[in-house]
C-alpha positions, 0 to 999 in steps of 0.5 A, a space after each residue: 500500500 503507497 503511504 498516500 493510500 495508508 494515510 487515507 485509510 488511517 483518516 477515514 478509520 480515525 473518523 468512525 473509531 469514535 462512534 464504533 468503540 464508544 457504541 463498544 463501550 456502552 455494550 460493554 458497559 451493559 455487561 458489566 452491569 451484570 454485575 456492578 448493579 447486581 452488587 447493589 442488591 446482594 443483601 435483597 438476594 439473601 433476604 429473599 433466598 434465606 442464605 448469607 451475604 457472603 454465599 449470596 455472592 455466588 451471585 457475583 462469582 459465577 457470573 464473573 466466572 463464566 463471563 471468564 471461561 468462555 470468552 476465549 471461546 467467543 475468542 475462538 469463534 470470532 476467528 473462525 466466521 467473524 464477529 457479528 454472529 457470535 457477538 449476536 448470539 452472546 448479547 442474545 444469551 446475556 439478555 436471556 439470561 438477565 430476564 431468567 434471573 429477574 424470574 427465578 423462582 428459587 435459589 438455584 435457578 437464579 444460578 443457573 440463570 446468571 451462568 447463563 448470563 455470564 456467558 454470552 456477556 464474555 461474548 461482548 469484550 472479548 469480540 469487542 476488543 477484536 473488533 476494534 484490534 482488526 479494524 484499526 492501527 497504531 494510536 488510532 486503535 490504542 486511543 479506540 481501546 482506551 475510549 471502549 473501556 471508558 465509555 464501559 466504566 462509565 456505565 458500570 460505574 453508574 450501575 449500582 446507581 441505576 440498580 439503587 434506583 430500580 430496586 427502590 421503585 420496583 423491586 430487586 428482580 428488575 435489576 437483575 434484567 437491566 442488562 437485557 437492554 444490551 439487545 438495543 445497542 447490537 444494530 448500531 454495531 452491525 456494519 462495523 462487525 467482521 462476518 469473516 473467519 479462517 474455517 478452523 475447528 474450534 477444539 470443544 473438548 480443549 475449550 472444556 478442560 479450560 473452563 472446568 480448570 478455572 472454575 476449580 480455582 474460583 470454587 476453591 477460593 469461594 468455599 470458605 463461606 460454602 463448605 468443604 464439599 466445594 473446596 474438594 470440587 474445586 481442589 479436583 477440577 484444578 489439580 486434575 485439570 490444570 496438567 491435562 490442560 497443559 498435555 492437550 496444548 503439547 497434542 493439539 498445539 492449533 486447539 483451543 489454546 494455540 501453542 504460539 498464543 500460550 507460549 508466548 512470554 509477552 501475552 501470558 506475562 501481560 495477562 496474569 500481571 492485568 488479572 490483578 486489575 478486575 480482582 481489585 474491580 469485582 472485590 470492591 462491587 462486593 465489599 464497598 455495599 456490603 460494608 455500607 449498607 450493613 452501615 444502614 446505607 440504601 442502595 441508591 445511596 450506595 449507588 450515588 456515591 460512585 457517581 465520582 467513578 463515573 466522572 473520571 471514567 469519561 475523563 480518564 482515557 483521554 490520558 490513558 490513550 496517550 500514555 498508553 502510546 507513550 510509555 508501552 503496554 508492559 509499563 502501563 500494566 505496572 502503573 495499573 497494577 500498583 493502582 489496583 492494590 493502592 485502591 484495595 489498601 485505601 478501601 481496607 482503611 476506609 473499612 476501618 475508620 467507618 462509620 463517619 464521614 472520613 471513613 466513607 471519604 475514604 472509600 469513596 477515594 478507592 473507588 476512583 483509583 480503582 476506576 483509573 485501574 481498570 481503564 488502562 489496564 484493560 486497553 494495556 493487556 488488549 494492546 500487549 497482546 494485539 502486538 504479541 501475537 499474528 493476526 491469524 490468532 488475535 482474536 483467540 490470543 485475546 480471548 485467552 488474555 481476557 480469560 486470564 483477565 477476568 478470571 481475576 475478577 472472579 477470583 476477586 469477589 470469591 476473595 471478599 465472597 468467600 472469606 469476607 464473613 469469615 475474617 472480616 471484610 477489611 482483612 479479606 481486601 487486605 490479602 487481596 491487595 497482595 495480588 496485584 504486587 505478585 503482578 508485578 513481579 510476574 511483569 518485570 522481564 517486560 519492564 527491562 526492555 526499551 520503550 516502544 517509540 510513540 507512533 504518531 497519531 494520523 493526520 487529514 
């Protein structure tokens, strides 16, 4: 291509990456909203069911969970017939799932429903982040990232806010169906969606052994506030799944897992240091209502109070971007990371000085370092990966990275989940503020190497 007809093509990109990753984000956005409003109304959960608040969290920790294993195989579809079907059908399962949710009868299926919705929900930023990897380049894609994960943030962060609402006018059940509304978004989405793929097999039993691997590690973590039948689950499924796992990469190194994508030390250093983000993330969704409305808050009180985060969520990617070009992926996950365990020390402390006005000050200041964390360290992992990887495998490279990534988001609420009630909730954030520097340390052979020169923005 002449650099006449690249600069054209940069110029045309540049203008509709705007309106194609803030729709992105907004979808986005909705998904984390299975969450972020479901926070809101735990203590409902477990008044209506009759279970505590810690095993109420289920709610939380199977959504994430599923919403991590089966992002890589969205991943891996996308890859194969493109990103408009499985985006489609992933929206259409996480609006499925919101509505069952709201109409669960029992305990039980009320799970079912949200492992529903946890996995068409990973549908949305694995293929979104795809999306927007194939469509553009160089700064114009780190700036298209960076505005996906605010415009996300934005809306998560107005969740618990929108769920306060909702749950003070009609009832705890309508939150659960706020993200069904994510079916009105997929038609603004529709031309700028990949319907193309390479036609490979998609390794179904490969994709299995992952998801059972990593829901041992959740189960695990979560059974404090279970019982010891689900320690023994999880211990099995990840002691046996992790070395099977491990021999069907070395068998099928085209399966599931790529070989080039796993054994890549960029993508799987990059994604393991990035899981501390979502950890810190979904820990706090959990911890911060639990300990106020324990406090005698309301949960649109609880939810106003994060109006904040919004606010530096639309603001923060416009340094986020930039310095995402400037400094590298691998250093931007660093200041992510150190960000996230900051945010959970604050939150430890704020926990400890409630009830006051500087206790809840200081929860609120957690809650935007914690914001600023996850909205660069997601474009940071997508962008570590999108440059490790060849574009034949980018999208399940990002699909396996996300999984990683959220992973830790499950990890994190089954932390405060699973042992909050067991050792306090201060406590719980503090062991969960270890995640993020044991990040770090998996980091630092990234961190010694040069700084990437900026690529310069496209001009007209």
């Amino acid at each position: 291509m002449s650099d006449g007809r690249r600069v054209l093509t940069s110029v045309v990109t540049s203008d509709d990456s705007r309106r194609v990753s803030t729709v992105l984000g907004l979808l986005f956005g909705l998904a984390a909203m299975g969450s972020a409003s479901a926070a809101i109304v735990l203590s409902d959960v477990a008044a209506e069911f009759d279970v505590s608040v810690g095993q109420a969290a289920w709610v939380i920790s199977l959504y994430a969970l599923l919403l991590a294993v089966t992002t890589a195989v969205h991943g891996r579809v996308s890859d194969l017939v493109g990103v408009r079907t499985p985006l489609l059908v992933g929206v259409a399962m996480m609006a499925g799932g919101a509505v069952a949710a709201a109409l669960a009868p029992t305990y039980p299926l009320l799970l079912a429903a949200r492992l529903l919705q946890g996995a068409g929900a990973a549908a949305v930023p694995v293929l979104g982040v795809a999306a927007l990897s194939a469509r553009y380049d160089g700064a114009v894609r780190d700036l298209a990232l960076g505005r996906l994960a605010g415009w996300s943030a934005v809306v998560a962060s107005l969740g618990p806010l929108a769920g306060g609402l909702v749950e003070h006018a009609f009832g705890w059940r309508a939150v659960l169906a706020l993200p069904a509304l994510g079916l009105l978004v997929v038609p603004l989405l529709w031309r700028a969606l990949g319907t193309t793929g390479s036609g490979a097999d998609l390794d179904v039993p490969g994709a299995v052994l992952v998801g059972l691997t990593a829901a041992g590690l959740v189960l695990l973590v979560q059974s404090p506030s279970t019982g010891g039948v689900v320690a023994l689950v999880g211990a099995v499924l990840l002691v046996l799944g992790a070395p099977v796992t491990a021999r069907r990469v070395r068998r099928r190194p085209d399966g599931f897992l790529p070989l080039v994508v796993v054994s890549d030390p960029a993508v799987v250093r990059s994604a393991v240091a990035a899981a501390a983000v979502p950890a810190a993330w979904f820990g706090l969704l959990i911890a911060v209502p639990a300990v106020l409305v324990a406090d005698g808050w309301e949960p649109w009180q609880v939810g106003a109070l994060l109006i904040p985060s919004a606010v530096v969520a639309a603001v923060v990617p416009r340094v986020t971007g930039p310095l995402l070009s400037r400094i590298g992926p691998s250093r931007s996950l660093a200041v992510s990371a150190t960000s996230a365990s900051a945010a959970l020390l604050v939150t430890a402390l704020g926990v400890a000085l409630r009830p006051g006005v500087l206790g809840v000050a200081v929860i609120a200041a957690s809650v935007l370092l914690v914001t600023f964390a996850f909205l660069l360290g997601q474009p940071a992992l997508s962008a570590a990966v999108g440059q490790a990887v060849p574009a034949d495998v980018r999208g399940v490279a990002l699909g396996v990275a996300t999984l990683v990534f959220l992973t830790g988001g499950s990890v994190g609420s089954a932390v405060v989940g699973g042992i909050g009630d067991v050792i306090g909730m201060g406590v719980a954030l503090l062991v969960l503020a270890v995640l993020p520097l044991l990040g770090l340390l998996t980091l630092r052979p990234l961190l010694r190497r040069p700084i990437p020169e900026p690529e310069p923005a496209p001009t007209p």
